[in-house]
C-alpha positions as CSV (number, residue, x, y, z in Angstrom):
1,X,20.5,9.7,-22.1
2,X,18.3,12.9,-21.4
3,X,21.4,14.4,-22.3
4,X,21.9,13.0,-26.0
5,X,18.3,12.5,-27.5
6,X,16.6,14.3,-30.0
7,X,12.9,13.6,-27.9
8,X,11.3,16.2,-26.4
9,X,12.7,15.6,-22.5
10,X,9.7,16.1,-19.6
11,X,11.0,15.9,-16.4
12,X,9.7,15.6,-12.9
13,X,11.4,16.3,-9.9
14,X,10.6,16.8,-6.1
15,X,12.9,20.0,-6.8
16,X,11.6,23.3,-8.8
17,X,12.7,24.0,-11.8
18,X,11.6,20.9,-14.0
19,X,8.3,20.5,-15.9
20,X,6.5,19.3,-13.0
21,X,7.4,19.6,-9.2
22,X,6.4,16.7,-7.1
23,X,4.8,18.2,-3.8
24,X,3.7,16.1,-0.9
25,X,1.4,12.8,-0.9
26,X,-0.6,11.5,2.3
27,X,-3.1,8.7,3.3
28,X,-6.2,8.6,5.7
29,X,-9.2,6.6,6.4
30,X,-10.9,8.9,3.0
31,X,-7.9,7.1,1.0
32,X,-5.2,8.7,-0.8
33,X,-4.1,13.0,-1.7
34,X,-1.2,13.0,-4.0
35,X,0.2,17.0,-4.5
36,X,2.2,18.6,-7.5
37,X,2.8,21.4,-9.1
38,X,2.9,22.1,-12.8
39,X,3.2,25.8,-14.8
40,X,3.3,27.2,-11.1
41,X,-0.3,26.5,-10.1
42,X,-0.9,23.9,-7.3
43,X,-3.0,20.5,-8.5
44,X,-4.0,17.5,-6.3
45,X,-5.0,13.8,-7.7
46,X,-7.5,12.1,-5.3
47,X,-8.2,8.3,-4.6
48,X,-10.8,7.8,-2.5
49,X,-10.8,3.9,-3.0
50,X,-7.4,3.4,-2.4
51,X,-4.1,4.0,0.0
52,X,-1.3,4.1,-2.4
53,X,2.5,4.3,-1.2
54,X,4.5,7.7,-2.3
55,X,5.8,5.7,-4.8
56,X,2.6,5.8,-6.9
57,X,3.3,8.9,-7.5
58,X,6.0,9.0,-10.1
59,X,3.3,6.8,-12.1
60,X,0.9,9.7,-11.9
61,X,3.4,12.3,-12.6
62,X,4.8,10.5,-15.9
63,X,0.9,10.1,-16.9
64,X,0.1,14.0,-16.6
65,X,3.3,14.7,-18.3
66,X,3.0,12.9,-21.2
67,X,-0.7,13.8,-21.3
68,X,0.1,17.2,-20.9
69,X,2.5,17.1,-24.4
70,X,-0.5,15.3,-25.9
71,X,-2.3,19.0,-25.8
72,X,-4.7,17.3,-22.7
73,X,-5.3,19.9,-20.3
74,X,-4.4,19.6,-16.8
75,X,-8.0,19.5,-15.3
76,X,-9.2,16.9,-18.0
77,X,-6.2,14.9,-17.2
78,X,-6.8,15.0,-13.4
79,X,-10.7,14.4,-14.0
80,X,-9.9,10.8,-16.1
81,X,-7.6,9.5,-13.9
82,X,-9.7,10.1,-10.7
83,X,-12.8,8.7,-12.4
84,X,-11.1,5.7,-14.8
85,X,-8.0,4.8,-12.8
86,X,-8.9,1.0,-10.8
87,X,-7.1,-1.3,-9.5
88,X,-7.6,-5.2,-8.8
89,X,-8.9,-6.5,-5.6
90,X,-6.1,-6.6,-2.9
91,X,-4.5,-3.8,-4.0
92,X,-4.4,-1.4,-1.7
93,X,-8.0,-1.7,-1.3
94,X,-9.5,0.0,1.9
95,X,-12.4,-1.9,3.3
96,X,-14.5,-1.7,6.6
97,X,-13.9,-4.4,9.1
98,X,-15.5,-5.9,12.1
99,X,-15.1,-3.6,15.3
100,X,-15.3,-0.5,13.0
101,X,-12.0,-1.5,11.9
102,X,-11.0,-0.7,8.7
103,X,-8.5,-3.1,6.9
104,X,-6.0,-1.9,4.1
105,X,-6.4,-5.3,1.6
106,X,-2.5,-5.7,0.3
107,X,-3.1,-9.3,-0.6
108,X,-2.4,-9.3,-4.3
109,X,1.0,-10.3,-3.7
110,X,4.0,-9.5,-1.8
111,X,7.9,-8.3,-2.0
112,X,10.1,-7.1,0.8
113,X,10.3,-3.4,-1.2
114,X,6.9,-3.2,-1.4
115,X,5.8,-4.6,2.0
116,X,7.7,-2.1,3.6
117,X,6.3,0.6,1.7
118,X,2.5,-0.5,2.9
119,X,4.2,-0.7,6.3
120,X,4.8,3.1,6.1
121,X,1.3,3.6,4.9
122,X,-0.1,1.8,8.0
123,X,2.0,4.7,10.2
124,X,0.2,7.2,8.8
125,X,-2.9,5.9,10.5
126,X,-4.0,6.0,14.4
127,X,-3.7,3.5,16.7
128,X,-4.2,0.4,17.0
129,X,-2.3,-0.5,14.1
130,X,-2.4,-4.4,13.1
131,X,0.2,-5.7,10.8
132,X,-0.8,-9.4,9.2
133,X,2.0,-10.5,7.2
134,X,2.4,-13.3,5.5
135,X,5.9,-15.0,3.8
136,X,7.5,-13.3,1.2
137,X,7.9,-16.4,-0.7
138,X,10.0,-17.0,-4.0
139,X,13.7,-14.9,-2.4
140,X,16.0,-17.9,-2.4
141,X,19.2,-17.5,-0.3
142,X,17.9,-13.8,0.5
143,X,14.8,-15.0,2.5
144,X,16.1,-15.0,5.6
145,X,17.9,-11.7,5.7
146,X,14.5,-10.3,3.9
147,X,11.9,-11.6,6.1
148,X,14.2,-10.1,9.5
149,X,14.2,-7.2,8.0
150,X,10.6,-6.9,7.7
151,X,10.2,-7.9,11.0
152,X,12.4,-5.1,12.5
153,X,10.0,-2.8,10.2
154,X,7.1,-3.8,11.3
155,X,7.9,-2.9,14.7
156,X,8.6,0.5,13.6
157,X,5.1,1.4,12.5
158,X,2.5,-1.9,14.3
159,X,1.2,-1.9,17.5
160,X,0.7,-5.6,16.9
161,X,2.3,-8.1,14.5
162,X,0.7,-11.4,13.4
163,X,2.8,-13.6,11.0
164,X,1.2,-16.5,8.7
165,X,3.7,-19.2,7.3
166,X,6.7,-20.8,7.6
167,X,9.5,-18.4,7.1
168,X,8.2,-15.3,9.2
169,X,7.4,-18.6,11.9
170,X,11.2,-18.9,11.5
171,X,12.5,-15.3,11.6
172,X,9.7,-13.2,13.3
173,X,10.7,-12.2,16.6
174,X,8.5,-12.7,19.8
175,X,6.7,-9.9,19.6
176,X,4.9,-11.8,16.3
177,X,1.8,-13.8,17.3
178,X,2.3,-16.5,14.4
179,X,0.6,-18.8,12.6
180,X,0.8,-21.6,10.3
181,X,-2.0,-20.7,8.1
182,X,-4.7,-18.3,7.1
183,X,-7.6,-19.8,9.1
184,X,-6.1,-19.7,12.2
185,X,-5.0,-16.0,12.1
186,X,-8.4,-15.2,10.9
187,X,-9.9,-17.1,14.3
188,X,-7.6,-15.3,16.2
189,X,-8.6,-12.3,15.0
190,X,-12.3,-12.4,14.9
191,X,-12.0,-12.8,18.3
192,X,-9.8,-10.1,19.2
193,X,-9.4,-7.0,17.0
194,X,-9.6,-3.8,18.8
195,X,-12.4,-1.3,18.5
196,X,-11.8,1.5,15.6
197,X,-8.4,-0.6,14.4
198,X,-6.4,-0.2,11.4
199,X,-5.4,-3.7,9.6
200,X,-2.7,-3.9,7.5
201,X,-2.8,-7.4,5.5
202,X,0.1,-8.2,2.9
203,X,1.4,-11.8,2.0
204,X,2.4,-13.5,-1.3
205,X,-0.4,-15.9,-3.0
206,X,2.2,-18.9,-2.9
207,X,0.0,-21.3,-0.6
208,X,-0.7,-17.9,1.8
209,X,-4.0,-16.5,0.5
210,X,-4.5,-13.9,2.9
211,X,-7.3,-12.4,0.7
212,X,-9.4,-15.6,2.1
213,X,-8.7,-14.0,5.8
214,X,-9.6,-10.7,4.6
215,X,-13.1,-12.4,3.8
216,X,-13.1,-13.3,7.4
217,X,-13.0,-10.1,9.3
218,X,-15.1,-7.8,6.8
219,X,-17.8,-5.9,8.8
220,X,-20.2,-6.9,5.8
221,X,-19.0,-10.2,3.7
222,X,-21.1,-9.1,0.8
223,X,-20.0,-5.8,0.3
224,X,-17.0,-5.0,2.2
């Protein structure tokens, strides 16, 4: 296609030689760094609110580039997107939890792609790491497959796992502590998060509602 039309083509690549070179990315308690380069000069997009997956960055990159063709300079492009870009509650939110825990609020929704890419997130952090997953719901015949998978994932980068629902009940491994239901994980862990932990927290909204758990464990309920 880039191949054949008459558009102008802007292209991004993690390789030199394109319009813009996609550099690095990383997460930390202060939120989110995302790297590129563009016209061989060095820029870097900041989220202080938020710990966004690598794969938030091909979003920002097609922004600046089509801003870019707009005749928007790069450091007024850069300055609108740090100080306009929000996103809804439970969406990669980073919050302050009881213990001086902090918990990274995933509870808009859930999909085993995306699930495992807040699961990478989470490794980025130091330990203790807390995963709280909830079912993946709505994946018909693929649910079982999808939610051991996630599992065998979460192993990778938790120090603990605690499942909410049904289907991670069913295909969690021991190493889960489950649950049936949001109120009960949340009892659990008001009574036993570790000092200075990191708390992952990702489930779908069908009959889950982990953001009502979330609630529970917030250093400050009014404010997060």
């Amino acid at each position: 296609m880039a191949t054949i039309t008459l558009a102008p083509k802007l292209i991004f690549s993690h390789l030199s030689g394109f319009n813009l070179q996609l550099l690095s990315s990383s997460v930390n308690q202060q939120g989110s760094v995302f790297n590129f380069k563009y016209q061989n000069k060095s820029f870097s997009i900041n989220f202080p609110q938020f710990v966004l997956p690598d794969s938030f960055q091909t979003s920002l990159a097609s922004a600046f580039l089509v801003s870019t063709h707009l005749g928007i300079s790069p450091k007024k492009i850069i300055n609108n997107i740090e100080k306009h870009l929000s996103l809804p509650a439970g969406r990669s939110n980073i919050l302050k939890g009881i213990n001086h825990s902090q918990i990274i609020d995933s509870t808009y929704n859930s999909s085993p792609y995306a699930t495992q890419q807040m699961l990478q997130v989470l490794s980025q952090f130091p330990s203790p790491k807390i995963s709280v997953l909830g079912d993946m719901r709505e994946l018909g015949l693929q649910s079982s497959q999808a939610h051991k998978d996630l599992y065998s994932q979460a192993q990778k980068f938790s120090d603990q796992i605690i499942s909410i629902g049904p289907e991670t009940k069913k295909y969690f491994g021991d190493k889960s502590k489950k649950f049936d239901n949001w109120w009960s994980a949340a009892d659990y862990l008001t009574k036993n998060i570790p000092q200075n932990s990191t708390i992952l927290v990702k489930g779908s909204q069908n009959t889950i509602f982990l953001e009502e758990l979330v609630k529970q464990i917030l250093a400050n309920p009014l404010t997060g």
